[in-house]
DRENVO-503366 format. One line per 10 residues: number of its first residue (from 1); their letters; for each residue x, y, z of C-alpha. Coordinates in nm, 2 decimals. Layout:
<nodes>
NUM> A> X,Y,Z | ...
</nodes>
This chain:
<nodes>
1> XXXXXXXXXX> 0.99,2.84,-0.98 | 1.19,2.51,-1.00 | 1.07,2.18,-0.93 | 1.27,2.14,-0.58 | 1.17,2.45,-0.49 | 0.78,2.38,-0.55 | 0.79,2.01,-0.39 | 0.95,2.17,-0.10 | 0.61,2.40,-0.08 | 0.42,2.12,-0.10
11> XXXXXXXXXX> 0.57,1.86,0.12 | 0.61,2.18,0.43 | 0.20,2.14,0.43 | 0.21,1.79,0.55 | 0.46,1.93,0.84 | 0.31,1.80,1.19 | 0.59,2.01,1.42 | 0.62,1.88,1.81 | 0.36,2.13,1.93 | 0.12,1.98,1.71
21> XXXXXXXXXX> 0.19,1.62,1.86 | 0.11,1.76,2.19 | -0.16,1.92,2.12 | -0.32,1.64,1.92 | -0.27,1.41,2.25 | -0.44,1.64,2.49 | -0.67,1.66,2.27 | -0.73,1.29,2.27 | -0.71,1.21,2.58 | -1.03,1.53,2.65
31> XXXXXXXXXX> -1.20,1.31,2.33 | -1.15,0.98,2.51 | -1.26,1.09,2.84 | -1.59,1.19,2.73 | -1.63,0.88,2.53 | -1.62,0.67,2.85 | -1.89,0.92,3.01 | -2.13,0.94,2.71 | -2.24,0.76,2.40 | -2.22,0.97,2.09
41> XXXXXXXXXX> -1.90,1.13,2.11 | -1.62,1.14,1.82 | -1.41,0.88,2.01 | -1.73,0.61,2.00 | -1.50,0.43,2.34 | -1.74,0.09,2.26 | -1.75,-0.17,2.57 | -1.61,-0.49,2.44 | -1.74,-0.69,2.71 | -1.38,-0.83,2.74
51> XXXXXXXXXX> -1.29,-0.85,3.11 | -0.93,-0.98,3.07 | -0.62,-1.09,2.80 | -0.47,-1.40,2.83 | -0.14,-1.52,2.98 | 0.00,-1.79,2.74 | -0.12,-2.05,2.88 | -0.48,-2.13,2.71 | -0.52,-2.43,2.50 | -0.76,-2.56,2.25
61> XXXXXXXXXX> -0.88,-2.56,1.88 | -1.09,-2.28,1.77 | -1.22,-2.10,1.45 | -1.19,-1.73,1.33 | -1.31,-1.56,1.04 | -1.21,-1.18,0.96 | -1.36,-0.94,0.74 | -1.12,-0.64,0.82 | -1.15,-0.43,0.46 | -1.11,-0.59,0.10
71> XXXXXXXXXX> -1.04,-0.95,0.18 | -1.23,-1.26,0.41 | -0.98,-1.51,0.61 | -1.14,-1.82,0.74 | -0.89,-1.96,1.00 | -0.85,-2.27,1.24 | -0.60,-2.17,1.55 | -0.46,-2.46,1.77 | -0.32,-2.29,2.09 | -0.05,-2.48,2.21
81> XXXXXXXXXX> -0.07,-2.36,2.60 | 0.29,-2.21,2.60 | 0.23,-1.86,2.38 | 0.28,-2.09,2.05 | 0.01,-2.17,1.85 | -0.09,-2.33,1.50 | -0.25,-2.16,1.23 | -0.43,-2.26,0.89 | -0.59,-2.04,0.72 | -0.76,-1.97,0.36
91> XXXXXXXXXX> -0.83,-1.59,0.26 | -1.03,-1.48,-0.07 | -1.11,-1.14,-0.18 | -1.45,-0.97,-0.12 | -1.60,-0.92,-0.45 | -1.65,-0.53,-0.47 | -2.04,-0.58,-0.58 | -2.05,-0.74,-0.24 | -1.89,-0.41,-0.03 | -2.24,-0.22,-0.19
101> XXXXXXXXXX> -2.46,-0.53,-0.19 | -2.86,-0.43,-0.18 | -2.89,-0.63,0.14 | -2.67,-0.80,0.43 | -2.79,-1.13,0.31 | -2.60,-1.14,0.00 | -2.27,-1.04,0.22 | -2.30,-1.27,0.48 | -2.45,-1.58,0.24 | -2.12,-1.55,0.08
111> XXXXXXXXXX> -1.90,-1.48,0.44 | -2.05,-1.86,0.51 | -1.99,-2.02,0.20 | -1.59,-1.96,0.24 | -1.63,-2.11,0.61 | -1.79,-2.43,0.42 | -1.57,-2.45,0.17 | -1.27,-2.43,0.43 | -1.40,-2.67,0.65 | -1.42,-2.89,0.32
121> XXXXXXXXXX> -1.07,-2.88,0.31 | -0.89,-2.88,0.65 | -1.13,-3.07,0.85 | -1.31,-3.28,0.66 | -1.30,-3.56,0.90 | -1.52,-3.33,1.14 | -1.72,-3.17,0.85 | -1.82,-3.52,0.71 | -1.90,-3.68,1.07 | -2.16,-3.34,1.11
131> XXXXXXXXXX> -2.36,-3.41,0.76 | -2.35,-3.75,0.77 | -2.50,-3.74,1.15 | -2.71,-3.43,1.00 | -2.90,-3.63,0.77 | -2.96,-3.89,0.98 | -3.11,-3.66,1.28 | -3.45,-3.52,1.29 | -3.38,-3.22,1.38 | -3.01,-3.01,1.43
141> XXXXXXXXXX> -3.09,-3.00,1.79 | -3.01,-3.32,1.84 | -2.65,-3.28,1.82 | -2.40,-3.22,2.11 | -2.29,-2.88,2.15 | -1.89,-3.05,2.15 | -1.97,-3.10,1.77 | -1.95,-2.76,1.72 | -1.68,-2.54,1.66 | -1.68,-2.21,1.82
151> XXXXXXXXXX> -1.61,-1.94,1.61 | -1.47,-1.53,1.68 | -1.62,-1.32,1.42 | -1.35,-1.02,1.38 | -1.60,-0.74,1.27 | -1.42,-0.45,1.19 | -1.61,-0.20,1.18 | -1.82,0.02,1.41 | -2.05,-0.22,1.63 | -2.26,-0.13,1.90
161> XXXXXXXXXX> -2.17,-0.40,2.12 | -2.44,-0.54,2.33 | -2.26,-0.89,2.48 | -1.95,-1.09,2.39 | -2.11,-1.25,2.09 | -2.39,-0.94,1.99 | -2.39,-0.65,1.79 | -2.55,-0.40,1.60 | -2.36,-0.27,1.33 | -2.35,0.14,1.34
171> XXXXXXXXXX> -2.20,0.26,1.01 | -1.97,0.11,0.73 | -1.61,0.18,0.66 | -1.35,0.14,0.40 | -1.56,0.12,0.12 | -1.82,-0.05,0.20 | -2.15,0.09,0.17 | -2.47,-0.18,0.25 | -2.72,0.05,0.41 | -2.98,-0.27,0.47
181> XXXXXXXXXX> -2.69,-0.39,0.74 | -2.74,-0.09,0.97 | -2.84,-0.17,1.32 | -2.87,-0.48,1.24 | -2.65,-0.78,1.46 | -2.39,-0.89,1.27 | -2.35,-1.18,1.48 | -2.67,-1.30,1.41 | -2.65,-1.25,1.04 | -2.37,-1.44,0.98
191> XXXXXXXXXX> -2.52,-1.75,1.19 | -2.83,-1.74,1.00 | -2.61,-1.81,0.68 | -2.43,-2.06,0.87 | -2.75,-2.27,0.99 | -2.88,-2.24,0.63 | -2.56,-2.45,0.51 | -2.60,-2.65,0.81 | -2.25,-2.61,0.90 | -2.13,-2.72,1.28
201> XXXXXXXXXX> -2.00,-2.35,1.36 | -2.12,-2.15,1.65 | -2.04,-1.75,1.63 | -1.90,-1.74,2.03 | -1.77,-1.37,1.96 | -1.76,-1.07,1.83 | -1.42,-0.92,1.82 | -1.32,-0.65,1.62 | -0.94,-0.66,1.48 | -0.75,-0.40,1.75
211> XXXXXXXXXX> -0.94,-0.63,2.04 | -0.81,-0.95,1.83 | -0.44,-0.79,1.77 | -0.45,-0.72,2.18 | -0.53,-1.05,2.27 | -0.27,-1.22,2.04 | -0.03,-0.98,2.18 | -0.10,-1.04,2.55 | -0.06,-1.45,2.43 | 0.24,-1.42,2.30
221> XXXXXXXXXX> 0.36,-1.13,2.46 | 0.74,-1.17,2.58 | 0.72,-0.99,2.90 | 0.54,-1.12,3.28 | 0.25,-0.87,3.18 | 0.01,-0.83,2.88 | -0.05,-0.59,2.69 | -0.24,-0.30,2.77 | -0.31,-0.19,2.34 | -0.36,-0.34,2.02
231> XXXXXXXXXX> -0.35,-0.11,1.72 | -0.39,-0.13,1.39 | -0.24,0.06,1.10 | -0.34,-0.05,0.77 | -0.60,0.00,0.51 | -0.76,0.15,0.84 | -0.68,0.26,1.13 | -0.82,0.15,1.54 | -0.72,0.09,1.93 | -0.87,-0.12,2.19
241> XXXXXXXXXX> -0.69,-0.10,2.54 | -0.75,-0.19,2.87 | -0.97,0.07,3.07 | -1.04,0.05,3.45 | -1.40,-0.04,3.49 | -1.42,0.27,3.74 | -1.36,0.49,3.44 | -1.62,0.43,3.23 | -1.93,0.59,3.34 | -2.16,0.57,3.08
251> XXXXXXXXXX> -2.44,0.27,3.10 | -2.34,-0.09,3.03 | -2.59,-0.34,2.95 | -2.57,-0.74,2.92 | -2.38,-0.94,3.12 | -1.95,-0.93,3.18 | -1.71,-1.03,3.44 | -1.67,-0.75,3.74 | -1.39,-0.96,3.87 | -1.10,-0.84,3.73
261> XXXXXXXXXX> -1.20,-0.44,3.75 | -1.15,-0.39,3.42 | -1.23,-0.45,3.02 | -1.13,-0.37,2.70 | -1.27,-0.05,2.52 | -1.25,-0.02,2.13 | -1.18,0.35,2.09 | -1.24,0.41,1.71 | -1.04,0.61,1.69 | -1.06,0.62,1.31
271> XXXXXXXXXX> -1.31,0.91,1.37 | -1.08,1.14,1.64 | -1.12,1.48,1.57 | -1.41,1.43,1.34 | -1.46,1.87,1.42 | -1.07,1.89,1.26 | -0.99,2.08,1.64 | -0.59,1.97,1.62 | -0.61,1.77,1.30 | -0.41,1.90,1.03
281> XXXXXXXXXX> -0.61,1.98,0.69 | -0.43,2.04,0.35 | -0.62,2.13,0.04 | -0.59,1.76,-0.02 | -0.71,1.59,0.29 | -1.00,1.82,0.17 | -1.05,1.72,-0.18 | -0.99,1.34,-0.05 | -1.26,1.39,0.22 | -1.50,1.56,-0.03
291> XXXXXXXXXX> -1.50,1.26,-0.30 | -1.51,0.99,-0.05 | -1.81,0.77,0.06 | -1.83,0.93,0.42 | -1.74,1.33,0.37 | -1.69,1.46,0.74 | -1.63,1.16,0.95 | -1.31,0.88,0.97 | -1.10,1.24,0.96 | -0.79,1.07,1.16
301> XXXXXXXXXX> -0.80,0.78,0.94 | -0.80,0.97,0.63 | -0.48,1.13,0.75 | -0.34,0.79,0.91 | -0.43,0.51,0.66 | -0.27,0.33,0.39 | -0.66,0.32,0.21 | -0.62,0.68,0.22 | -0.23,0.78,0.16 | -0.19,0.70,-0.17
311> XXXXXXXXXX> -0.47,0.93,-0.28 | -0.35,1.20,-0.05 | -0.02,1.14,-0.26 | -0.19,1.15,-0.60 | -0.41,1.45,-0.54 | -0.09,1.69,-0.45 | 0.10,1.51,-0.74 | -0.15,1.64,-0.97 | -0.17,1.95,-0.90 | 0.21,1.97,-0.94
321> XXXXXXXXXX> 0.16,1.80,-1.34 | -0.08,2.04,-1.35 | 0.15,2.33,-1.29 | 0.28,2.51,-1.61 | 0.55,2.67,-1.39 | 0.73,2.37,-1.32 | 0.86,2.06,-1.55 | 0.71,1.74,-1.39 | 0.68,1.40,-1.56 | 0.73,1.57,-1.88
331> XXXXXXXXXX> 1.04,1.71,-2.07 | 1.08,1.94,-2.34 | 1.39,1.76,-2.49 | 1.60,1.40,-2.39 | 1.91,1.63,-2.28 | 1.74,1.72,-1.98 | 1.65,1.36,-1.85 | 1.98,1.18,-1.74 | 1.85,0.84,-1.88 | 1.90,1.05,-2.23
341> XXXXXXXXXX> 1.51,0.98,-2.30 | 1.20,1.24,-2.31 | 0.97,1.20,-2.00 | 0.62,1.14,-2.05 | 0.31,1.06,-1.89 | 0.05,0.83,-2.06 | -0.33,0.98,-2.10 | -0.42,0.62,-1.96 | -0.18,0.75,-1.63 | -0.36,0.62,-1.28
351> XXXXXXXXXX> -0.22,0.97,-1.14 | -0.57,1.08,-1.32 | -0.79,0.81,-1.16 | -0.94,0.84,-0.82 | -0.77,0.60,-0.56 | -0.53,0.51,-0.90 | -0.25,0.57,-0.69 | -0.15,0.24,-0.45 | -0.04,0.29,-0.13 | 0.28,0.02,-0.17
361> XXXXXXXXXX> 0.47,0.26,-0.42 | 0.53,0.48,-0.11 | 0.68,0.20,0.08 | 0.92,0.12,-0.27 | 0.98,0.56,-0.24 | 1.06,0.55,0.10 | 1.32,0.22,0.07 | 1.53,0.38,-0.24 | 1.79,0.56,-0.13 | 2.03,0.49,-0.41
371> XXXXXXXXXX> 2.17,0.79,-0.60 | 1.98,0.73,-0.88 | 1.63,0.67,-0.75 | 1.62,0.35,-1.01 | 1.40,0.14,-0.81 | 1.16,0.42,-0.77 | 1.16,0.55,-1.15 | 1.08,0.13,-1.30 | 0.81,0.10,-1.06 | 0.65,0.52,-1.16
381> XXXXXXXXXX> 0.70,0.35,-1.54 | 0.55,0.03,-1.50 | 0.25,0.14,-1.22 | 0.19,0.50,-1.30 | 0.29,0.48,-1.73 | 0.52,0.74,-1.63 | 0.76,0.63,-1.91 | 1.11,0.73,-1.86 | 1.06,0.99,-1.55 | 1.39,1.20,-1.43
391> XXXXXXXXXX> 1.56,1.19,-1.16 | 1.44,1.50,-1.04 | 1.09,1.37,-1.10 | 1.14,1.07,-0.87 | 1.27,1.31,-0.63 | 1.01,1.53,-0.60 | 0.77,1.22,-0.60 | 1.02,1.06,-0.28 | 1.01,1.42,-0.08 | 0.58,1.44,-0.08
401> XXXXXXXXXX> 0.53,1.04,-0.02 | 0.79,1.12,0.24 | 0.61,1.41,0.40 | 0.30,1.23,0.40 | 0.45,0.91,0.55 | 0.55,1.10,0.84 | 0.30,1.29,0.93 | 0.09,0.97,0.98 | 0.34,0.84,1.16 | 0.35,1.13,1.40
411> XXXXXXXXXX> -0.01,1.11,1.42 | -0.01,0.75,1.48 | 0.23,0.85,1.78 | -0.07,1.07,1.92 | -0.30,0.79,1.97 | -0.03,0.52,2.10 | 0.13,0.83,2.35 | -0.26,0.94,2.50 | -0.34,0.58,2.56 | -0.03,0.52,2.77
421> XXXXXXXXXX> -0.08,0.82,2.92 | -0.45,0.71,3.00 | -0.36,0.37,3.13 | -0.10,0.53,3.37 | 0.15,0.23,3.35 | 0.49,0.44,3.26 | 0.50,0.49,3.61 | 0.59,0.10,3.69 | 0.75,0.00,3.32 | 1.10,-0.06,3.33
431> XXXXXXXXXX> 1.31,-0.11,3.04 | 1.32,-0.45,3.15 | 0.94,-0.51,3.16 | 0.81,-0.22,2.90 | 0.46,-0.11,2.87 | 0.36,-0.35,2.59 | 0.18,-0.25,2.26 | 0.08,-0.52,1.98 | 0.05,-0.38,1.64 | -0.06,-0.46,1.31
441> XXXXXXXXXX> -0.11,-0.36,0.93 | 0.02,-0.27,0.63 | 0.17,0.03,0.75 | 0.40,-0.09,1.07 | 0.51,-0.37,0.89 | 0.61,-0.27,0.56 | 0.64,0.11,0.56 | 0.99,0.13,0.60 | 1.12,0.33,0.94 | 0.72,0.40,1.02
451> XXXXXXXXXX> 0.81,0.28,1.41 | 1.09,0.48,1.39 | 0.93,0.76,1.27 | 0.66,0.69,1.56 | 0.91,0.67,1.83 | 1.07,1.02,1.73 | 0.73,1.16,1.80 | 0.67,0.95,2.13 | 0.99,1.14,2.26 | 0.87,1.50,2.22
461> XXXXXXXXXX> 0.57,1.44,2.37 | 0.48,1.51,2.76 | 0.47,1.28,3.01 | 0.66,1.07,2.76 | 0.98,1.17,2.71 | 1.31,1.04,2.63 | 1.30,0.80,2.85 | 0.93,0.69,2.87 | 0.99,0.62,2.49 | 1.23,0.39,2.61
471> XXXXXXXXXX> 0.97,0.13,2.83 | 0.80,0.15,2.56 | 0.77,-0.16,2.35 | 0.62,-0.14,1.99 | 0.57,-0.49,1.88 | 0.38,-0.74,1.59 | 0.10,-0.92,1.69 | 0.13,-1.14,1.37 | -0.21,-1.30,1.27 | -0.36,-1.05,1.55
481> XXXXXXXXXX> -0.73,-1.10,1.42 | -0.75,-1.47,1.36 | -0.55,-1.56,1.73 | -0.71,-1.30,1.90 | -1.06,-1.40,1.80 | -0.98,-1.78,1.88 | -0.90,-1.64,2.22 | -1.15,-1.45,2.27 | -1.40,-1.70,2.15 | -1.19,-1.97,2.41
491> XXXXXXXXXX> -1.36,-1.66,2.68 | -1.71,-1.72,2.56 | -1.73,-2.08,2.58 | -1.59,-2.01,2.97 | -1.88,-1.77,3.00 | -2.11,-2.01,2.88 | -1.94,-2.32,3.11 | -2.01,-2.10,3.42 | -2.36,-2.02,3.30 | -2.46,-2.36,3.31
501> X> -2.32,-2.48,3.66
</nodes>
């Protein structure tokens, strides 16, 4: 069997057709209805306590931390009051001995240090004022609660929300495994470390990063209205959207605004289809799902991903070194290599290490589209010591990334098509004022034609359409966690104003 012929075996497993799509969004929206009715469904549908998105207009200076996956960003936001703001920001990788730490403390003890050390160094002025005044006060009481700046915490993982700033942490994700953190409020574990540093930070909310992307989005949305979801597609994969407080019928506890007749529900929708219903399931989405830290649950993210693509990749690429039948990354002689060199694979080859296979290199696969693949073959030599690979190798490599690319593109398309759908507003968009989406992540923005790829899907699907694909508007909600938790902190400091007239 030749190479093409094999790859083409291959890459036809990872085909999602049109009646997949649809199925997969009915599917979700029967998962996402029972979410709002019950706790303890696949599609966890988490109260966010977030009654409304902002309009542009809100001003002030406010903090944000983020600890989305394998890094920590301290930021400071300045919203300008006309959907501008000003951002500075520090980010430093989570030590990987941290993601498995024996206890929260250790965590969260380092989380607060990297808040001191940027206050340090972008606002000293207000950082020195607080010791100096600390060490002359009896006790921290004695401060004015102005002193302080309020701070959204963007969680992002699964949090059993319990008020805008409270939280009890329900299982890890993307690596990170910390068993001693479970149930526990995150919230309150991070100020702990904070007070223990002494540091004039108040943790005002808890946002996790889809919430944060769909308040950034509705700030500085282009259009009269906001948005109505903020997704993520990155190392992970989430929604939050804005559900009709008449829909959701399961019990709400702690105090939120009835006003506006509505609030923002986190879907985690990481974990859709956890029973593999409508999901699509390869011999490697099994092997991948097997190995990982959390076998049997996150099953749409393992398909969705960019933590999980490249390994998807890998697994199927080694199984096709593996074949006898077929010539891949090897040669028998140089004639058969247009570069005039024998192919070869180093022992020391990633392709043979777990998660050895980086995402990025499908985005490099998926941009080369010269005749010779050259981009493609210097980046399999120098990341994958595949040392002079064929054309035909890079080929076959470009045709599985591809297959895999897409089908969590289309998938991505499921989610984004059964929230619409749910929220009912194709019926009012116009071209001119679209149904607005913020996005973020690894994936929309530097995947080449991943949007594309997800409006393709959006147009097959019904109740969508041609033209409901049309109104709507797929957009980047840049620095969606930091903004959106400065925003969303701005709403707790109004909850707390109202409280105390």
């Amino acid at each position: 069997m030749s190479l093409a012929t094999e790859t083409a075996v291959i890459a036809a497993k990872f085909d999602y057709t049109d009646e997949d799509v649809n199925r997969g969004v009915k599917e979700f929206l029967r998962q996402l209805g029972e979410g709002l009715e019950k706790d303890g469904t696949s599609l966890s549908q988490i109260p966010t306590y977030v009654t409304g998105v902002p309009n542009g207009t809100e001003k002030g200076l406010y903090m944000a931390v983020d600890l989305g996956g394998t890094n920590f960003r301290v930021c400071s936001i300045l919203l300008n009051g006309d959907t501008t703001f000003n951002l500075t920001y520090s980010k430093v990788a989570i030590p990987k001995e941290l993601m498995v730490a024996k206890t929260a403390e250790e965590l969260f003890a380092f989380l607060a240090k990297q808040i001191e050390l940027f206050l340090q160094t972008h606002h000293e002025d207000h950082f020195e004022k607080h010791v100096k005044r600390r060490m002359t006060e009896s006790s921290p009481e004695g401060f004015k609660d102005e002193h302080h700046f309020r701070l959204g915490f963007t969680f992002s993982f699964p949090v059993q929300q319990l008020g805008i700033n409270k939280g009890t942490l329900i299982r890890w994700t993307k690596g990170f495994d910390i068993p001693d953190a479970i149930g526990k409020d995150v919230c309150a574990l991070l100020q702990t470390e904070i007070d223990k540093l002494g540091l004039p930070v108040k943790v005002a909310a808890l946002v996790n990063d889809t919430v944060g992307t769909l308040m950034a989005r509705s700030y500085s949305s282009p259009g009269k209205t906001g948005a109505v979801l903020g997704a993520i597609f990155g190392t992970g994969t989430n929604g939050a959207y804005v559900e009709k407080l008449a829909n959701l019928k399961k019990p709400l506890s702690g105090e939120y605004d009835k006003s506006t007749g509505e609030m923002v529900i986190n879907t985690e929708w990481g974990s859709f289809d956890n029973q593999l219903s409508v999901l699509p399931n390869t011999p490697w989405d099994i092997a991948l799902d097997r190995e990982s830290v959390n076998p049997g649950i996150q099953m749409y993210e393992k398909r969705v991903s960019g933590m999980f693509l490249g390994e998807i990749l890998r697994l199927a690429l080694l199984d096709l070194v593996k074949n006898d039948k077929v010539s891949f990354f090897r040669d028998e002689n140089s004639g058969s290599n247009d570069w005039k060199s024998t192919t070869t694979i180093a022992s020391e080859s990633s392709i043979y290490k777990q998660w050895g296979l980086d995402t990025s290199i499908m985005s490099v696969a998926a941009a080369d589209n010269t005749p010779e693949l050259s981009t493609l073959r210097q980046e399999l030599d120098s990341m994958l010591h595949v040392y002079s690979p064929a054309i035909d190798d890079a080929q076959a490599f470009k045709t599985i990334s591809g297959a895999i690319g897409r089908r969590s593109a289309r998938l991505s398309a499921v989610a984004i098509a059964a929230i619409v759908l749910q929220t009912g507003g194709l019926s009012t968009a116009t071209e001119d004022e679209p149904i607005d989406i913020g996005v973020d992540g690894s994936l929309v923005e530097h995947y080449p034609y991943f949007r594309d790829m997800i409006y393709e899907a959006l147009r097959v699907i019904d109740g969508v359409g041609e033209e409901g694909a049309k109104r709507i508007r797929i957009g980047i909600a840049k620095d969606g966690s930091g903004v959106g938790a400065a925003l969303i902190a701005l709403v707790a400091a109004g909850m707390e104003k109202s409280k105390s007239n």
